[in-house]
C-alpha positions in Angstrom: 65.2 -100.9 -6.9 65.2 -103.1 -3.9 66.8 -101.6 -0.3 70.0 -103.0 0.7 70.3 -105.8 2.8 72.1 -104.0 6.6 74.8 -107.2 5.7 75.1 -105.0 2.3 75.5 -102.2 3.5 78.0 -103.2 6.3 80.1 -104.5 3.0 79.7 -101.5 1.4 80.4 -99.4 4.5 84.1 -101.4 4.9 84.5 -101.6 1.2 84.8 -97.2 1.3 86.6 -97.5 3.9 89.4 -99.8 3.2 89.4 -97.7 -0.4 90.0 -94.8 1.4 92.8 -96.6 3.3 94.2 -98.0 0.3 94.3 -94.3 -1.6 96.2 -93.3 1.7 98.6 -95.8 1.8 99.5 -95.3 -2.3 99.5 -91.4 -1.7 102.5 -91.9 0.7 104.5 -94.9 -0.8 107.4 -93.3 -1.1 107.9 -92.6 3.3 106.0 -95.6 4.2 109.2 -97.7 4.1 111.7 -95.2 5.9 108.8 -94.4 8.4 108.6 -98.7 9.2 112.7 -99.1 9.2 112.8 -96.4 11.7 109.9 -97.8 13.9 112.0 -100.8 14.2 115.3 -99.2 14.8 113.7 -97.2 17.7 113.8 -98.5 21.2 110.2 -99.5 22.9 110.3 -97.2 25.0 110.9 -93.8 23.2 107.9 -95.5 20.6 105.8 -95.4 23.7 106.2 -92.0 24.8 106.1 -90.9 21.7 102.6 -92.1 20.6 101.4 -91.6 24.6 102.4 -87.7 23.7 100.4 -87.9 20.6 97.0 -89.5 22.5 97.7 -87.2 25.2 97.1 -84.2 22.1 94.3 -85.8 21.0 92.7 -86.0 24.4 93.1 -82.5 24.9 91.9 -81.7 21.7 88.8 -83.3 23.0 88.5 -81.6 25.9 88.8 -78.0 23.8 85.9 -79.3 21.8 83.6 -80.5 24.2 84.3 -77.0 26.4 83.3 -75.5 23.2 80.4 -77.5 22.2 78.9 -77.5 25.9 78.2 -73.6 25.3 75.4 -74.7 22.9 72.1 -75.3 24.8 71.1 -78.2 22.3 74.0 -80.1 22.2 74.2 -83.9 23.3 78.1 -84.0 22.5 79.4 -86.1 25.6 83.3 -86.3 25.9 83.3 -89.6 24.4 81.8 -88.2 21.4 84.4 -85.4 21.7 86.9 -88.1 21.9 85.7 -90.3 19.1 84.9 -87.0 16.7 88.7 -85.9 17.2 90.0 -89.5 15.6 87.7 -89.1 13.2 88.7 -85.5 12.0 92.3 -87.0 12.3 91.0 -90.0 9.5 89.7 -87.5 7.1 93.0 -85.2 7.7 94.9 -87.8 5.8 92.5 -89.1 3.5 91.8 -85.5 2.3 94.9 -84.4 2.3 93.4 -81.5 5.0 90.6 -80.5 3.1 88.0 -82.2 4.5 88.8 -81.5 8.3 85.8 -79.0 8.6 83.3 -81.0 6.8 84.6 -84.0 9.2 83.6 -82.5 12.4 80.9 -80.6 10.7 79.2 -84.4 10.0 80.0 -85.5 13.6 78.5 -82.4 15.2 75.0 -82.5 13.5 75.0 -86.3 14.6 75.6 -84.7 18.1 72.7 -82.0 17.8 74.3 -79.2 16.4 72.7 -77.0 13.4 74.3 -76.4 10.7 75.4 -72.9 11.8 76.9 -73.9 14.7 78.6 -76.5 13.9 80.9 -74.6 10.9 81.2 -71.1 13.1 82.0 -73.2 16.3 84.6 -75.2 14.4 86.1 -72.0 12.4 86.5 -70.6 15.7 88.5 -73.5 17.3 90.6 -73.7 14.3 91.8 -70.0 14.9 92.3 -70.8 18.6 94.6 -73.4 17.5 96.5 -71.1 15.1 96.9 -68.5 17.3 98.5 -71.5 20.2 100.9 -72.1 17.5 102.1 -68.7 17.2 102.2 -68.1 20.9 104.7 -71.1 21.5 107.2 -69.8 18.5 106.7 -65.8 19.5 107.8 -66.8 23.0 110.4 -69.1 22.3 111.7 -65.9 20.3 111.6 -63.7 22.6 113.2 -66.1 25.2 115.8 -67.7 23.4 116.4 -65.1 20.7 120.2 -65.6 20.1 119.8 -69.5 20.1 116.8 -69.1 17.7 118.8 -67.1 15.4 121.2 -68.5 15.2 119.5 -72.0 14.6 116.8 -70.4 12.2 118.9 -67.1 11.2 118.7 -68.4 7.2 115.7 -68.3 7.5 114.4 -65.2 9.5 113.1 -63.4 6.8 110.4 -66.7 6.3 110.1 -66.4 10.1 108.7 -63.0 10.3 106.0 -64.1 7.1 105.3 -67.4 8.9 104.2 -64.8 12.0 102.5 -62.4 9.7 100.6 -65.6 8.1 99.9 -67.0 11.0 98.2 -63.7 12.6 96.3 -63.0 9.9 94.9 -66.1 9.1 94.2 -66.4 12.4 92.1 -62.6 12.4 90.7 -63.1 9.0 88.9 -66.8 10.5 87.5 -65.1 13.1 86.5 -61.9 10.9 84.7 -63.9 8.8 83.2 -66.3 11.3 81.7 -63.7 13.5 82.1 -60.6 12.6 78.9 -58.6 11.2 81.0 -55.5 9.9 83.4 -57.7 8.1 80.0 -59.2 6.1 78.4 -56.0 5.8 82.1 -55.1 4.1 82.2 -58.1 1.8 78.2 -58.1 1.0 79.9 -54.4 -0.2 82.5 -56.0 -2.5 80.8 -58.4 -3.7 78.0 -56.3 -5.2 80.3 -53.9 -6.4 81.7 -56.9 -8.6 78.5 -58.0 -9.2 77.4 -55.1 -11.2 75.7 -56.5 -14.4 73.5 -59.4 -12.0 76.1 -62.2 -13.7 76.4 -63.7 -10.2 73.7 -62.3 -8.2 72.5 -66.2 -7.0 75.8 -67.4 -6.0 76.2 -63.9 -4.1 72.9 -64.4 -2.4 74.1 -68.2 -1.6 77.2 -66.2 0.0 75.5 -64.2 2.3 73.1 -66.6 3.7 76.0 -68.9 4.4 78.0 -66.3 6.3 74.9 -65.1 8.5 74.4 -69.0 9.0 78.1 -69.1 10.2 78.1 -65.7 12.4 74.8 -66.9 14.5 76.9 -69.8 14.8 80.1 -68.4 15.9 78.9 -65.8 17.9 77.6 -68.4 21.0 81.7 -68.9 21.4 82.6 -65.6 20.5 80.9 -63.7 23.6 82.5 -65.7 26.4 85.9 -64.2 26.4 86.7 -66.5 29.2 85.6 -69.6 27.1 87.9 -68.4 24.6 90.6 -67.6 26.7 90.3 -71.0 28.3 91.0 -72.8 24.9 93.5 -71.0 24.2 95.3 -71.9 27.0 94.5 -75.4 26.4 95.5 -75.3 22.6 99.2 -73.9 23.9 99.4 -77.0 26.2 97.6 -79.4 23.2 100.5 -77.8 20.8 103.1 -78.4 23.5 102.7 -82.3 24.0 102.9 -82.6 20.2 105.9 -80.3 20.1 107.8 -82.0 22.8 107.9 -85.2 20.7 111.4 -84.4 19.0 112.5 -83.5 22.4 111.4 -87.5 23.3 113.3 -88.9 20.6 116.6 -86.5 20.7 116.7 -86.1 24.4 120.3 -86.5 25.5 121.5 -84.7 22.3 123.8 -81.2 22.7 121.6 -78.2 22.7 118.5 -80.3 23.0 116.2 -79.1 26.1 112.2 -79.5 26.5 111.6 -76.1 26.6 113.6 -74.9 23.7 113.1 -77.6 21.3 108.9 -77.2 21.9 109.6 -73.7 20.7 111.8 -74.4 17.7 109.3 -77.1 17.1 106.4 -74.6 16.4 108.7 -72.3 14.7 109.2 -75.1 12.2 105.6 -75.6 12.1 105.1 -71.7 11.1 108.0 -71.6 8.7 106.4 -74.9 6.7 103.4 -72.8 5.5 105.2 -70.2 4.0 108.6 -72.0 2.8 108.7 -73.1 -1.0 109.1 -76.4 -0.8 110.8 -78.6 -3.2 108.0 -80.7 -5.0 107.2 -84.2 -3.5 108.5 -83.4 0.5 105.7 -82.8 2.8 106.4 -79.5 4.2 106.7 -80.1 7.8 109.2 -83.0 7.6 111.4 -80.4 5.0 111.5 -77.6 7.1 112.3 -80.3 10.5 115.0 -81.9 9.1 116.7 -78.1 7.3 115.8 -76.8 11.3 117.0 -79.6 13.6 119.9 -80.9 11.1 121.8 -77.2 12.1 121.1 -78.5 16.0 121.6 -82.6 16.2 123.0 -83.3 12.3 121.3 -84.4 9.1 121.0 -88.4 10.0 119.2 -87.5 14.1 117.2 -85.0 12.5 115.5 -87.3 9.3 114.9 -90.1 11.8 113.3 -87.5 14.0 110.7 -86.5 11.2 109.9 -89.7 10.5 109.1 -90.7 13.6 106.8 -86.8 14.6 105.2 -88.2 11.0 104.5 -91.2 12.4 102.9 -90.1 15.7 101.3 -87.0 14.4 99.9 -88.2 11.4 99.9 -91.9 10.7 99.0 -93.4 14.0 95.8 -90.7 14.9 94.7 -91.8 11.5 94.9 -95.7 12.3 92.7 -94.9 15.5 90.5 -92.3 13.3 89.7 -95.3 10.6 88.4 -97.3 13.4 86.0 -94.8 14.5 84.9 -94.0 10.8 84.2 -97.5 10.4 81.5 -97.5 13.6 80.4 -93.7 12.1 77.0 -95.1 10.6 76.1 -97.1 14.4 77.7 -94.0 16.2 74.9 -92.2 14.6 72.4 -94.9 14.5 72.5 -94.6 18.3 72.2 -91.0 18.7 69.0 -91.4 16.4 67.5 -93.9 19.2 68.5 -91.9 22.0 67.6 -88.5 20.7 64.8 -89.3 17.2 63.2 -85.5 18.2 66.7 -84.2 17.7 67.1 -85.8 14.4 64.0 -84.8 13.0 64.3 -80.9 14.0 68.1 -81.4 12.3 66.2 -82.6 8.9 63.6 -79.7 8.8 66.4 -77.4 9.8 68.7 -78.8 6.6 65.5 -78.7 3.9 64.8 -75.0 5.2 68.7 -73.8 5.1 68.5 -76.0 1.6 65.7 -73.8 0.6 67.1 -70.7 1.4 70.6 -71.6 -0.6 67.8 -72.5 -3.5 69.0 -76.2 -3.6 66.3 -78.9 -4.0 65.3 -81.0 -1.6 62.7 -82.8 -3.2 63.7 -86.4 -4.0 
């Protein structure tokens, strides 16, 4: 069979891409037409701080990861990449439906120089940074505002207090299992327990290579206390500009303040991960409008969710596809600049392939 043409290719490359669009745009039918109607209902100026707050997010979200990729000696990340890998994480958000977050940034790493164990223990590591920044925001909005947040969330305390316990240990159980050696040594002791008879000994073996891969990877980030602590601080003040976005569009309303409706705003983010959720409403905009309808009434408070849907999800995707559609020359360049980096990346992949027992040969 003959190679394709680069024009072919280029078609092909847009072709995905608008597919994945299109699957997008079907999955969420049913709010694209509330989420437009409130757009143009909503004066110019809250749309612009509004979607300013959300690129301010991203940017920061770039600077956590380029902070945390600069601790790897072979990295050629620059903060433009950093910038253009946290649009493109944001693309494959939505078209995954979450899933494929990890594997996102794990594809724009390698094109940036990291291994393969770097770049998923690096990126598990960030993730819990960011979970733990959540839970900061809502535990001290408690502790601040305690009567207020009872009172506002009191229906639903008992999902408050699971949302923190989730939160906390997810957030331990990430880390655990991206760096810690006694937590492998403690599974490698489960998992041959179960694997008694030899049923799954190759899939067990696959297991453990993958979580040494992921511990050498994490454990760069995981000794520089003040690296982490750094992120941290920066993932509370990421969190915060997305959580001040229902301040932007209420501002003016009784009982709405920055400060307090960041925190209620997180809060809502916690409970949505552990609230059953009636089928076909996306957690977060169910658990804003039950939240924020006690504070500014039913009508303020569905607008409002529209509108953090549109800036938090919708409109970092729209910049994400962009960059996804200039992936292939984003890495094309990288090749010319850096060809010794690419080739040490493919030797490094067929010997991790070989140690997992996949083949590499064509």
């Amino acid at each position: 069979m003959s190679k394709m043409t680069k024009k072919q290719k280029n078609i092909l490359k847009w072709a995905f891409v608008m597919l994945l669009v299109c699957v997008v745009v079907y999955a969420f039918r049913d709010s694209a037409g509330p989420i437009y109607r409130e757009i143009k209902e909503t004066s110019p100026k809250i749309l612009v701080m509004i979607l300013l707050a959300s690129m301010a997010y991203e940017f920061v979200e770039s600077i956590i990861s380029y902070i945390l990729v600069s601790q790897y000696s072979n990295s050629k990340l620059t903060f433009l990449d950093a910038n253009f890998m946290t649009y493109f994480i944001s693309f494959y958000r939505v078209t995954t439906l979450g899933s494929g977050v990890i594997v996102a940034a794990f594809l724009y790493l390698r094109t940036c120089g990291l291994k393969s164990s770097e770049g998923f223990g690096m990126y598990v590591v960030q993730y819990a940074i960011h979970k733990i920044s959540i839970a900061v925001i809502g535990v001290v909005a408690i502790c601040l505002d305690f009567a207020y947040v009872m009172g506002v969330c009191g229906e639903y305390k008992n999902y408050l207090l699971l949302g923190v316990a989730a939160t906390v240990v997810i957030t331990v159980v990430l880390v655990l299992f991206a760096g810690s050696t006694k937590f492998h040594k403690g599974l490698y002791f489960v998992l041959d327990k179960i694997n008694f008879h030899g049923k799954f000994t190759r899939a067990v073996d696959k297991l453990k290579i993958q979580c040494q891969v992921m511990e050498d990877g994490a454990k760069v980030v995981l000794k520089k206390p003040g690296v982490i602590v750094g992120a941290l601080v920066l993932n509370v003040v990421k969190s915060a500009l997305w959580f001040a976005i229902p301040y932007i569009i209420l501002r003016g309303e009784p009982g709405i303040y920055l400060f307090r409706t960041i925190g209620i705003t997180a809060i809502c983010i916690m409970l949505a991960g552990v609230i059953p959720i009636p089928g076909g409403i996306a957690s977060s905009e169910f658990v804003l409008i039950a939240i924020f309808s006690g504070i500014v009434g039913g009508t303020d408070a569905a607008a409002m969710s529209l509108l953090y849907r549109f800036a938090t999800f919708v409109f970092p995707f729209l910049l994400g596809t962009i960059v996804a559609i200039f992936f292939r020359e984003i890495r094309r360049r990288k090749q010319r600049l850096y060809p010794e980096m690419f080739v040490e990346m493919s030797r490094e992949k067929d010997e991790l392939d070989m140690e997992l027992g996949f083949d590499t040969e064509e």
